[in-house]
Biopython code that builds the backbone (N, CA, C, O; Angstrom):
import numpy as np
from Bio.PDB.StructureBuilder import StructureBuilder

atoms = [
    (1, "UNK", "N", (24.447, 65.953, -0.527)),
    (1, "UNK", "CA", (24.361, 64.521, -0.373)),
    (1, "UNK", "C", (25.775, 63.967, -0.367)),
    (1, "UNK", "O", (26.612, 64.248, -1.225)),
    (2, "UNK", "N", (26.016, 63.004, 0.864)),
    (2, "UNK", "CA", (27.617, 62.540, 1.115)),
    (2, "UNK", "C", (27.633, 61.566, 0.099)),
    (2, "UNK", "O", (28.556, 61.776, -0.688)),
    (3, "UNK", "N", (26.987, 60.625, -0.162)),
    (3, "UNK", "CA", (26.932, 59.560, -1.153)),
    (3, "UNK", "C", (26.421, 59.862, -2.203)),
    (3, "UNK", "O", (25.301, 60.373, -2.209)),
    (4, "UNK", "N", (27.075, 59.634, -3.291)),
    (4, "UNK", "CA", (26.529, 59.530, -4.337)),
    (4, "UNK", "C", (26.211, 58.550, -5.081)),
    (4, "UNK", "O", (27.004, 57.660, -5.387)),
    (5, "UNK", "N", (24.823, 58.613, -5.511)),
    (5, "UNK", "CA", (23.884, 57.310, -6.089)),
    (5, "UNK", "C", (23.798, 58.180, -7.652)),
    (5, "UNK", "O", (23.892, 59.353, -8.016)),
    (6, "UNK", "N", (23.513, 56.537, -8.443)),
    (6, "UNK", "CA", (23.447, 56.654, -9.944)),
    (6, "UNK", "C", (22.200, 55.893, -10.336)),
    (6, "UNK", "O", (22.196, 54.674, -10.510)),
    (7, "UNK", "N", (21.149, 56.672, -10.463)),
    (7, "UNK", "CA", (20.008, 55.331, -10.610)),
    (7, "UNK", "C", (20.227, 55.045, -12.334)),
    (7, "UNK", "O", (20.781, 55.564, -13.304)),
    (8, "UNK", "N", (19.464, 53.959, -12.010)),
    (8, "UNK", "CA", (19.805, 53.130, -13.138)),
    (8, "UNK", "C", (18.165, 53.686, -14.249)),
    (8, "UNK", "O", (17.304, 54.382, -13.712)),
    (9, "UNK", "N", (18.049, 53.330, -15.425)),
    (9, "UNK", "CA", (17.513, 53.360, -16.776)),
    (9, "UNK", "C", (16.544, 54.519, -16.331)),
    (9, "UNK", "O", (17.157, 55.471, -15.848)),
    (10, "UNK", "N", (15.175, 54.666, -16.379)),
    (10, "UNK", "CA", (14.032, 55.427, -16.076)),
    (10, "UNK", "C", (13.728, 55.483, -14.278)),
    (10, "UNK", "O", (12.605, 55.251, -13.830)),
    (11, "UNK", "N", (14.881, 55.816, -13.415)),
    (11, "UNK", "CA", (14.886, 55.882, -12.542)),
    (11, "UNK", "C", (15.466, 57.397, -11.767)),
    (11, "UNK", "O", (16.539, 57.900, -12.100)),
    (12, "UNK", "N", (14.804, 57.840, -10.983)),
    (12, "UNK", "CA", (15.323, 59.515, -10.090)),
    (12, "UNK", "C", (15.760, 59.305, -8.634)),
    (12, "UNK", "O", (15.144, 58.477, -7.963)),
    (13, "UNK", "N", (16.568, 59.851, -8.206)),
    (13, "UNK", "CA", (16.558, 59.988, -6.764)),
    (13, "UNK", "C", (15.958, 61.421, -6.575)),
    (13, "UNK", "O", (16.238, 62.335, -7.350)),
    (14, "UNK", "N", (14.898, 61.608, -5.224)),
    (14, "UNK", "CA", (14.483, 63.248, -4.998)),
    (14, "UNK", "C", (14.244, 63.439, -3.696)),
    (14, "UNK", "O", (13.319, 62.782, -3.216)),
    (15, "UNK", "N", (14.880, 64.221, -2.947)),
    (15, "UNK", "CA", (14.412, 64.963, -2.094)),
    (15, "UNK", "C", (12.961, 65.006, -1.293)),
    (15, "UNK", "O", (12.334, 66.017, -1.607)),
    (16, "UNK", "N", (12.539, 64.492, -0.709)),
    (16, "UNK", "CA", (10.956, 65.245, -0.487)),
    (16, "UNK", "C", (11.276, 66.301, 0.175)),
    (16, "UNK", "O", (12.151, 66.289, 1.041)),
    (17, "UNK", "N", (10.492, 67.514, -0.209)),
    (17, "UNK", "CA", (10.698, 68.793, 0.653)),
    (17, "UNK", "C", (9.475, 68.816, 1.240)),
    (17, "UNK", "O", (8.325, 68.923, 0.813)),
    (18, "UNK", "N", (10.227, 68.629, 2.872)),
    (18, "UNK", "CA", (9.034, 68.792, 4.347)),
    (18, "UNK", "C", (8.709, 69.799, 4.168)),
    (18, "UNK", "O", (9.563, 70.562, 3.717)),
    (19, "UNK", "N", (7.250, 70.366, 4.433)),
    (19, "UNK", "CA", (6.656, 71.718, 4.459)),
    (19, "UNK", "C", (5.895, 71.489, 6.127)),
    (19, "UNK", "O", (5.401, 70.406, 6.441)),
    (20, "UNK", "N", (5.914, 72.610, 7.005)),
    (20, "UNK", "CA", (5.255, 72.857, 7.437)),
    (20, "UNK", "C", (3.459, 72.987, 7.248)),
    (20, "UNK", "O", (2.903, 73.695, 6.409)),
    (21, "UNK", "N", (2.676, 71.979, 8.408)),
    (21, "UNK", "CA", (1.402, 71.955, 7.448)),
    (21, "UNK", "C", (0.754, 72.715, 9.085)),
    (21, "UNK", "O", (1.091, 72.480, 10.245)),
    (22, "UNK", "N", (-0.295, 73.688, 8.508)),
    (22, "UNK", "CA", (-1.138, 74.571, 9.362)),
    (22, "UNK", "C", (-2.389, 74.657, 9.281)),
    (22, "UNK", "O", (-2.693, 75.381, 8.333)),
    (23, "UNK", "N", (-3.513, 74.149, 9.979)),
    (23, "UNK", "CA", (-4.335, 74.352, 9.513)),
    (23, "UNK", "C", (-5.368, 76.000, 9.348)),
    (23, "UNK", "O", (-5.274, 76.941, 10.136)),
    (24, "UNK", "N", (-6.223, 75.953, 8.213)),
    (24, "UNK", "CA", (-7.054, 77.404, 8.787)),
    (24, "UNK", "C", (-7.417, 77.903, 9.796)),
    (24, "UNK", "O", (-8.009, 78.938, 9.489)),
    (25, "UNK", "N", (-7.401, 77.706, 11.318)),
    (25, "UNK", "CA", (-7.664, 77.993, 12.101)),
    (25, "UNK", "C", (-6.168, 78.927, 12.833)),
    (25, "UNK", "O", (-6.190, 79.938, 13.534)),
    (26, "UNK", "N", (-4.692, 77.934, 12.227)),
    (26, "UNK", "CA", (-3.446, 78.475, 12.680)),
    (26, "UNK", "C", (-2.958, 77.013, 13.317)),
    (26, "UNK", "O", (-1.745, 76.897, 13.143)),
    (27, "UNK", "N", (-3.469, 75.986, 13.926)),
    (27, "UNK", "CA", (-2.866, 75.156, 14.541)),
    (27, "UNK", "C", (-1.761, 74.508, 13.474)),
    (27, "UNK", "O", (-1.989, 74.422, 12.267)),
    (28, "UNK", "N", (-0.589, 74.090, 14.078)),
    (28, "UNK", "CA", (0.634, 73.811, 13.823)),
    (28, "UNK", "C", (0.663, 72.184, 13.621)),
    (28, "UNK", "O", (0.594, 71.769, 14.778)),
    (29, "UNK", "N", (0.734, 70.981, 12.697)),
    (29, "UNK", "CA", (0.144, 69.769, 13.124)),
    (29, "UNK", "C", (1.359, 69.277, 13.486)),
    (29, "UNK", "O", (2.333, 69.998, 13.270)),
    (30, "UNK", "N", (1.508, 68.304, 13.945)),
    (30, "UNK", "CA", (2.903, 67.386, 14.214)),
    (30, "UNK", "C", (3.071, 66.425, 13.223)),
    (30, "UNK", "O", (2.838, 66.776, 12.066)),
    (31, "UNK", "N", (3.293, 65.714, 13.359)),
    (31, "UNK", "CA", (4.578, 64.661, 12.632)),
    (31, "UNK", "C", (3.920, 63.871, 12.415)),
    (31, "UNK", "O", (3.600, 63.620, 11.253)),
    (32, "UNK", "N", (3.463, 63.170, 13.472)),
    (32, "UNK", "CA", (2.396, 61.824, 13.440)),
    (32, "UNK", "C", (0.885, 62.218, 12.718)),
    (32, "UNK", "O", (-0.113, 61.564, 13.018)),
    (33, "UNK", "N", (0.833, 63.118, 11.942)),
    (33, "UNK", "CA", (-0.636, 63.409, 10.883)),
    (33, "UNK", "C", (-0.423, 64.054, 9.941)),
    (33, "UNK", "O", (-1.314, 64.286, 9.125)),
    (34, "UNK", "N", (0.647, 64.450, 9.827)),
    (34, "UNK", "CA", (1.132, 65.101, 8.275)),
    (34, "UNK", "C", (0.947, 63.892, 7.455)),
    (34, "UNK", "O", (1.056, 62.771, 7.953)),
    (35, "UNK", "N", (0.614, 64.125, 5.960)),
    (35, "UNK", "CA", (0.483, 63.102, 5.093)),
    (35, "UNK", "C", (2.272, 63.263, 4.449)),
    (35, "UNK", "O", (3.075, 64.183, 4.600)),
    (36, "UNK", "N", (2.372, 62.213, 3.866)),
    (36, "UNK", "CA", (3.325, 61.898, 3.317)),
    (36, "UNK", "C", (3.845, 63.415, 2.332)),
    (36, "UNK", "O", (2.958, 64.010, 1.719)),
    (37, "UNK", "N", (4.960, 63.812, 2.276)),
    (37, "UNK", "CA", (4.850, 64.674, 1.418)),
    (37, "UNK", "C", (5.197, 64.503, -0.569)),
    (37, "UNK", "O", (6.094, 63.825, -1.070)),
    (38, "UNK", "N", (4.401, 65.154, -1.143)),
    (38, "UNK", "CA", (4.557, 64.494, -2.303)),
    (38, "UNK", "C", (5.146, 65.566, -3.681)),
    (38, "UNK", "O", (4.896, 65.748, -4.873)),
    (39, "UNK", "N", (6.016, 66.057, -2.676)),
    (39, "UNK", "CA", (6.691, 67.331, -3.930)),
    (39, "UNK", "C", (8.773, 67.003, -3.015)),
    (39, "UNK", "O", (9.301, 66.992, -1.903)),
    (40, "UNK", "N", (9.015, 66.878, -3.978)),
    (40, "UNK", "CA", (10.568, 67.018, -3.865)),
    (40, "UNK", "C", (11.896, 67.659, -4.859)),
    (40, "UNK", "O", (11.430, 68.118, -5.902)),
    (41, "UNK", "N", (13.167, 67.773, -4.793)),
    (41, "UNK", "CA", (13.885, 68.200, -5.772)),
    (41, "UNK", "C", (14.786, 67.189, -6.143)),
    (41, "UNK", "O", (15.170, 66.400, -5.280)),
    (42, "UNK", "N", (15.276, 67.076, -7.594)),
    (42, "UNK", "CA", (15.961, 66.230, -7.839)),
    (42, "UNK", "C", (17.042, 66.017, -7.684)),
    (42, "UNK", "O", (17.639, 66.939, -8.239)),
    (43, "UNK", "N", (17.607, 65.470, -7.335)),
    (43, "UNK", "CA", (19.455, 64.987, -6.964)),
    (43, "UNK", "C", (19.736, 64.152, -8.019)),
    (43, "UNK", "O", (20.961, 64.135, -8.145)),
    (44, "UNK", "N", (19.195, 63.432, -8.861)),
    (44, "UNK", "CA", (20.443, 62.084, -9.574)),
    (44, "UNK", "C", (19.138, 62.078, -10.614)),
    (44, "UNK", "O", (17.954, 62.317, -10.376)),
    (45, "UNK", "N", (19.828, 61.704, -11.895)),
    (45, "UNK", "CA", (18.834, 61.510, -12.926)),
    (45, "UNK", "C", (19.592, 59.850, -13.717)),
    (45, "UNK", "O", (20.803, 59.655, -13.816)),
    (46, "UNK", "N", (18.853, 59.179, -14.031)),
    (46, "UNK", "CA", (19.436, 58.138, -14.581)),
    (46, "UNK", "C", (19.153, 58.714, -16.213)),
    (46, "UNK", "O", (18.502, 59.730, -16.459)),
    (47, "UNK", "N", (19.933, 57.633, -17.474)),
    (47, "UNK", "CA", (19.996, 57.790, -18.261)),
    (47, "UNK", "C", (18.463, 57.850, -19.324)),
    (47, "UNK", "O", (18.090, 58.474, -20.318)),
    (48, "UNK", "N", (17.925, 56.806, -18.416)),
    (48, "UNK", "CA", (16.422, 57.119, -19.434)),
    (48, "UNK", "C", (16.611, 55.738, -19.995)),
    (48, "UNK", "O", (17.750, 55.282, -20.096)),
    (49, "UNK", "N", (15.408, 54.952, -20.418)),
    (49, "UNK", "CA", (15.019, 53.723, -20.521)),
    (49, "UNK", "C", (15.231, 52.982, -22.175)),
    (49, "UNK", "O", (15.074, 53.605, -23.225)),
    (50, "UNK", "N", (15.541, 51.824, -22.085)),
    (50, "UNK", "CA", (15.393, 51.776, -23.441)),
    (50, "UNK", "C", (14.388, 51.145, -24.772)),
    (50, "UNK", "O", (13.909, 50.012, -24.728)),
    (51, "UNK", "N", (14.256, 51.746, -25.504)),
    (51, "UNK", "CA", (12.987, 51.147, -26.359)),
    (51, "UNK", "C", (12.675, 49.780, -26.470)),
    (51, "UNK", "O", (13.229, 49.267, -25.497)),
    (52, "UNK", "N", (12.102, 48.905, -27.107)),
    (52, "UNK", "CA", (12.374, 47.755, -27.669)),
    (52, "UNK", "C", (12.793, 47.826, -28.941)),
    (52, "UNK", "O", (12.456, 46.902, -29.680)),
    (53, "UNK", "N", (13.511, 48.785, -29.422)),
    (53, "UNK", "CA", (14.440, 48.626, -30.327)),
    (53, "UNK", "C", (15.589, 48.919, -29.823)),
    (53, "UNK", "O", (16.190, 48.329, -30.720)),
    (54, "UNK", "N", (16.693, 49.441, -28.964)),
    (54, "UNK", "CA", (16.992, 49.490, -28.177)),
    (54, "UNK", "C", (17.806, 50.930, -27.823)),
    (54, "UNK", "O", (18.890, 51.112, -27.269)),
    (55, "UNK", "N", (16.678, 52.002, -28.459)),
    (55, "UNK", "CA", (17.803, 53.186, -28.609)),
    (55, "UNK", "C", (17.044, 53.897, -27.056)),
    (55, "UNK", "O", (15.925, 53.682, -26.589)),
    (56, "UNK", "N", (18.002, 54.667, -26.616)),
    (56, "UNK", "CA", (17.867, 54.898, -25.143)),
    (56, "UNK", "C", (17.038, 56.474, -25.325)),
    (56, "UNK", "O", (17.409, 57.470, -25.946)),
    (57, "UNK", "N", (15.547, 56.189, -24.366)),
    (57, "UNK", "CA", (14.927, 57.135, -24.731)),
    (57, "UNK", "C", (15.043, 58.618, -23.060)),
    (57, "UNK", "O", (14.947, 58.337, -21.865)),
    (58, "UNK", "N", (15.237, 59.881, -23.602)),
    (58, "UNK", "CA", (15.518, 60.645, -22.513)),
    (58, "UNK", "C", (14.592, 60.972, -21.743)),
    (58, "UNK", "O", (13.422, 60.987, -22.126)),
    (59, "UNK", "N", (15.059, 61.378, -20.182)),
    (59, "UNK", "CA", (13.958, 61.350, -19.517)),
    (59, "UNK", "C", (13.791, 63.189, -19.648)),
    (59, "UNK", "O", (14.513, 64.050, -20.149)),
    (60, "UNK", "N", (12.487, 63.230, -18.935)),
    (60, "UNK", "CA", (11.750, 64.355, -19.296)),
    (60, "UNK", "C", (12.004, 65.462, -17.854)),
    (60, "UNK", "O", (11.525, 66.559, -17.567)),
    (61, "UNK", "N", (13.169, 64.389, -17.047)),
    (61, "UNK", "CA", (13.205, 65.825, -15.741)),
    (61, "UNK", "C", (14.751, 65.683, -15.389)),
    (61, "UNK", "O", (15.430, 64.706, -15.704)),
    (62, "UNK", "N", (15.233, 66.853, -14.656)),
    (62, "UNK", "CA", (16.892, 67.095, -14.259)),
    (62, "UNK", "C", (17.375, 67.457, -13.545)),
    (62, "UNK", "O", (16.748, 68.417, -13.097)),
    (63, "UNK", "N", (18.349, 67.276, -12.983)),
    (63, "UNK", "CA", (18.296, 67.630, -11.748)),
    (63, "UNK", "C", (18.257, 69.072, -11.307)),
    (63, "UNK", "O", (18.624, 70.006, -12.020)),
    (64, "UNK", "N", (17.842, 69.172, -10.229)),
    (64, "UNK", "CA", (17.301, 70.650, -9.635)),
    (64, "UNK", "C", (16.206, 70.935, -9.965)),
    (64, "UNK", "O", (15.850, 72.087, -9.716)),
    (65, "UNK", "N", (15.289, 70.056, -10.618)),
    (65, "UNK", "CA", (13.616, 69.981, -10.904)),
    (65, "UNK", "C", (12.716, 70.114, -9.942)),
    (65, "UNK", "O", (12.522, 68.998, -9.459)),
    (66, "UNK", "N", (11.904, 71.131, -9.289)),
    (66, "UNK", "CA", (11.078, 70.613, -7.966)),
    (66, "UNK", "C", (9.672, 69.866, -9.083)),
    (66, "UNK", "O", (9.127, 70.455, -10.016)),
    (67, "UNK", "N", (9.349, 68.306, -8.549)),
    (67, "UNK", "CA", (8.729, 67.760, -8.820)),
    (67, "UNK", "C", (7.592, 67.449, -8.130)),
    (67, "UNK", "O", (7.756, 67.606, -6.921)),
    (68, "UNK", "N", (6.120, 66.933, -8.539)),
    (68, "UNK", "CA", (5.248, 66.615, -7.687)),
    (68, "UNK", "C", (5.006, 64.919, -8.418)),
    (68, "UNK", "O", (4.967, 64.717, -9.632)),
    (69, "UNK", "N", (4.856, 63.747, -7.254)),
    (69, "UNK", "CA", (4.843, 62.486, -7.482)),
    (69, "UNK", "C", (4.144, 61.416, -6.506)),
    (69, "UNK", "O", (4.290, 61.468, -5.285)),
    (70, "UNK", "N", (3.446, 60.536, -7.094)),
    (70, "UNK", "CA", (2.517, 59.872, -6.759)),
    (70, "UNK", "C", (2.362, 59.194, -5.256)),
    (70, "UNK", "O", (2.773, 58.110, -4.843)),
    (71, "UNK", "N", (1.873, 59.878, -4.825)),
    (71, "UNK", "CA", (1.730, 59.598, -2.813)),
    (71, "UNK", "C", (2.164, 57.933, -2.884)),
    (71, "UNK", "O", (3.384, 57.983, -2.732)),
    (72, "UNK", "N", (1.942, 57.076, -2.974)),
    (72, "UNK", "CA", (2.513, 55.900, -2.686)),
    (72, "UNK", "C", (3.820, 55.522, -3.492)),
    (72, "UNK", "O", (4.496, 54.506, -3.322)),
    (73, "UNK", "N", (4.052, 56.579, -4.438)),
    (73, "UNK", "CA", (5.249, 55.250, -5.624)),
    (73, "UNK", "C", (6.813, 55.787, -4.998)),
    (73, "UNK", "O", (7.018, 56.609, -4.105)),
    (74, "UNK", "N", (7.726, 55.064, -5.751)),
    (74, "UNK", "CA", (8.929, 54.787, -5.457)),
    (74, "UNK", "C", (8.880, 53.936, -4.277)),
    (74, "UNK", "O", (8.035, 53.150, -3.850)),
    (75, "UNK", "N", (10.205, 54.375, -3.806)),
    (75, "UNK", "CA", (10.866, 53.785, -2.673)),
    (75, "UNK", "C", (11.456, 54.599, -1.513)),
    (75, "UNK", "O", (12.478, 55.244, -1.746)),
    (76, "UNK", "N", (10.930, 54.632, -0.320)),
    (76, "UNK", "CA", (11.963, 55.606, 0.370)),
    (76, "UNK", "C", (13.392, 54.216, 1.214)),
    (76, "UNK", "O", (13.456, 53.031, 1.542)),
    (77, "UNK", "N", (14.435, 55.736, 1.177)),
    (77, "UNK", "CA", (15.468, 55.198, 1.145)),
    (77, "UNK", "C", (16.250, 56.347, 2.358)),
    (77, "UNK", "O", (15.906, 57.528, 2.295)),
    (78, "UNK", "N", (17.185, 55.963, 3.315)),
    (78, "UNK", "CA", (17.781, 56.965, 4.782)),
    (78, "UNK", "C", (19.418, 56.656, 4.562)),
    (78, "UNK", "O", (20.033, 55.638, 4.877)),
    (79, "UNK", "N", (19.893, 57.818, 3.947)),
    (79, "UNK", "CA", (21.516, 57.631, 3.682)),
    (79, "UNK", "C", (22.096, 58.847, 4.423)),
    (79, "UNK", "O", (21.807, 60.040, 4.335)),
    (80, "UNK", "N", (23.014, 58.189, 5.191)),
    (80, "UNK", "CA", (23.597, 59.194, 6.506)),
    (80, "UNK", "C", (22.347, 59.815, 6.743)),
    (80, "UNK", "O", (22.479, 61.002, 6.443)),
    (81, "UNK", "N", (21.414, 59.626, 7.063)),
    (81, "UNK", "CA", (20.617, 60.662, 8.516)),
    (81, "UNK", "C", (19.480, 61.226, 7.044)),
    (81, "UNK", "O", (18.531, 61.964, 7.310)),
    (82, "UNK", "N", (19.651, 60.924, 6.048)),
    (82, "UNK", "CA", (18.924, 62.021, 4.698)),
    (82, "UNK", "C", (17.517, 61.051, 4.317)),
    (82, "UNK", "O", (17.637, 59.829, 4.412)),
    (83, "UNK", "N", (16.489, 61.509, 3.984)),
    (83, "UNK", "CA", (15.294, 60.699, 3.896)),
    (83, "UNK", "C", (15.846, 61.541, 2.374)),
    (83, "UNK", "O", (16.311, 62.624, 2.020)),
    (84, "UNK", "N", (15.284, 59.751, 1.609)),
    (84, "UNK", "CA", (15.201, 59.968, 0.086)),
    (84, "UNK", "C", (14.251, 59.238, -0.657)),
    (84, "UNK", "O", (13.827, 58.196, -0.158)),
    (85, "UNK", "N", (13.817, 59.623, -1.828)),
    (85, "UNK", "CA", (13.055, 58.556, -2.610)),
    (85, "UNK", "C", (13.619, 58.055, -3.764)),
    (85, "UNK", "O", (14.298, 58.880, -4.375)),
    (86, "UNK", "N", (13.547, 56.960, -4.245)),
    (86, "UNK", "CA", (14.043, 56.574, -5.395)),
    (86, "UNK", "C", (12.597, 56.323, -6.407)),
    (86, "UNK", "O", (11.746, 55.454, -6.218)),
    (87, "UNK", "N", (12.611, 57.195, -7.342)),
    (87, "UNK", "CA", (10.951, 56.790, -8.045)),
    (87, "UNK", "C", (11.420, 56.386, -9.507)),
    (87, "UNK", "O", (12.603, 56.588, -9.780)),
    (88, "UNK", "N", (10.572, 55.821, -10.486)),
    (88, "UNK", "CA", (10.792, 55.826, -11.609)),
    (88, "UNK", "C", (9.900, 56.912, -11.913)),
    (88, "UNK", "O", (9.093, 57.527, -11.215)),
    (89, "UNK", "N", (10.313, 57.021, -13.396)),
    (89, "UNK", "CA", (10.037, 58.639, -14.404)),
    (89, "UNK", "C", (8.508, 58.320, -14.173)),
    (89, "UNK", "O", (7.861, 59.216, -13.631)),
    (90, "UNK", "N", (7.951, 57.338, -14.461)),
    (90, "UNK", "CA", (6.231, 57.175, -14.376)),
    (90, "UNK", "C", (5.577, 57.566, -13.600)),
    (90, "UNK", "O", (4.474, 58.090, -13.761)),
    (91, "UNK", "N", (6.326, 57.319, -12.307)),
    (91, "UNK", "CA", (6.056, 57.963, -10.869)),
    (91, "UNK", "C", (5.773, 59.420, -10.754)),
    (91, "UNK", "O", (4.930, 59.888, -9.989)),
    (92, "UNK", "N", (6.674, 60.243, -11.716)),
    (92, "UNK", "CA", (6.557, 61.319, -11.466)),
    (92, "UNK", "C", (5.085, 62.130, -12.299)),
    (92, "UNK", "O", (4.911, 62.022, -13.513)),
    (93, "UNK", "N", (4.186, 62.874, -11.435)),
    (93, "UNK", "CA", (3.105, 63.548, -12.425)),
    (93, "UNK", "C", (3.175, 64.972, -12.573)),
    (93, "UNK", "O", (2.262, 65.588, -13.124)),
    (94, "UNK", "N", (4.117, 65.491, -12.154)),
    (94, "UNK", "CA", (4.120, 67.012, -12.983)),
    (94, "UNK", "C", (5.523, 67.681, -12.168)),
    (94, "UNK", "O", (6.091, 67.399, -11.113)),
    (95, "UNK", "N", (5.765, 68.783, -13.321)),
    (95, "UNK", "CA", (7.093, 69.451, -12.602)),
    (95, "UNK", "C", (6.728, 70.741, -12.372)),
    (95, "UNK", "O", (6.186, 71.226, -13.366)),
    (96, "UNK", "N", (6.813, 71.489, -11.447)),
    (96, "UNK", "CA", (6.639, 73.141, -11.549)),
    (96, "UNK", "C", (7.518, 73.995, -11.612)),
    (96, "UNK", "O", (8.588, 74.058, -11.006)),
    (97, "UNK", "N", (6.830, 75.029, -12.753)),
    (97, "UNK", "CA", (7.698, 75.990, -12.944)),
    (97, "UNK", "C", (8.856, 76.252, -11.865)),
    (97, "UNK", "O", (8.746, 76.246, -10.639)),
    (98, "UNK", "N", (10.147, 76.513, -12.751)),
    (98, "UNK", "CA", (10.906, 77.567, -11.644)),
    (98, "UNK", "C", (10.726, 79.073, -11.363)),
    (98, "UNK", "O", (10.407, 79.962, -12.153)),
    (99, "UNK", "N", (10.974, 79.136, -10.204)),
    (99, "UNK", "CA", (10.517, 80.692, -9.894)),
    (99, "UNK", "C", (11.635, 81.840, -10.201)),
    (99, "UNK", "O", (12.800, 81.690, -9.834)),
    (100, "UNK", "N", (11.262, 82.808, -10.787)),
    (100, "UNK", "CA", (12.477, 83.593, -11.970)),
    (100, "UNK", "C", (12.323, 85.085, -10.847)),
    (100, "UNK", "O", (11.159, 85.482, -10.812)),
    (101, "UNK", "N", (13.039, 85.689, -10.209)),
    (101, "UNK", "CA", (13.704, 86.932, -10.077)),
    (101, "UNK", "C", (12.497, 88.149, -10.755)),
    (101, "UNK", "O", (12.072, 89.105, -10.107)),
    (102, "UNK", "N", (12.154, 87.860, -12.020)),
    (102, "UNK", "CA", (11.181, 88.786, -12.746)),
    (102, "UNK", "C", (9.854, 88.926, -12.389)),
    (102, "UNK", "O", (9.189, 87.920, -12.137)),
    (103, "UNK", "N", (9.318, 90.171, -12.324)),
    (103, "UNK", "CA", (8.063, 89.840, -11.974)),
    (103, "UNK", "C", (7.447, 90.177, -12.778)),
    (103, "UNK", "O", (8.151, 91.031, -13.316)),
    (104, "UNK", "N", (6.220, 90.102, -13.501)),
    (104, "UNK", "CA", (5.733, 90.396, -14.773)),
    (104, "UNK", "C", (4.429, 91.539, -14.497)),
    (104, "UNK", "O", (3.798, 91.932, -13.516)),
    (105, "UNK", "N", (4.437, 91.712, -15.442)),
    (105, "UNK", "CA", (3.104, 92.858, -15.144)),
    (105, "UNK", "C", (3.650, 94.016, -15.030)),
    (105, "UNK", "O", (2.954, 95.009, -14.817)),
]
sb = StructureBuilder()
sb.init_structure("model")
sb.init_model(0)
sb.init_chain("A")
sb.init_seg("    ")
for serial, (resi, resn, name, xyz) in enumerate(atoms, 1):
    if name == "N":
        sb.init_residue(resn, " ", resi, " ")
    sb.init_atom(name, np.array(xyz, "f"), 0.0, 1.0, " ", f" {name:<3s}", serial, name[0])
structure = sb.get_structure()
C-alpha cells in the first residue's frame, strides 16, 4: 500500500481478498454476479476505542489477520488503483486461523 492510512479509535483498514467463484458444474462466473467478497487481510489497525471511563480498550485483531466481515458494513474506499474497506472492530465477525507449515497427524 503507497499510502499510508491510520484509522482512528475501533476502526481497521482490510484488504478484501477476490477469490475466484466456480460453480459445481465448473462454470467460471464474471464480475457482474460475484457477491461482494466478505473475507480480507488487515493493513492498519487503529488504537482501540475508549471506555466511558476513558481508558483505551484493545482491539481484538492485527495486522496480517485474514478476517471474515459483515457483507454490507464499513466503507469501501479506491487509493491509487487499490479497492479497500475501512470497517469498525464490530464489523468484524470472526478471524481464521493462520495456516502453519505443520501438518498434524
Amino acid at each position: 500500500m503507497a499510502v499510508k492510512l491510520e484509522p482512528l479509535a475501533d476502526r481497521l483498514v482490510v484488504k478484501p481478498i477476490e477469490r475466484e467463484e466456480v460453480t459445481k458444474g465448473g462454470i467460471v462466473l464474471p464480475d457482474t454476479v460475484k457477491e461482494k467478497p466478505q473475507e480480507g487481510e488487515v493493513l492498519a489497525v487503529g488504537p482501540g476505542r475508549l471506555s466511558d471511563d476513558g481508558k483505551r480498550i484493545a482491539m481484538d485483531v492485527k495486522v496480517g489477520d485474514i478476517v471474515l466481515y459483515a457483507k454490507y458494513g464499513g466503507t469501501e474506499i479506491k487509493i491509487d488503483d487499490e479497492e479497500l474497506m475501512i470497517l469498525r472492530e464490530s464489523d468484524i465477525l470472526a478471524k481464521k486461523p493462520k495456516k502453519t507449515g505443520k501438518k498434524s497427524g
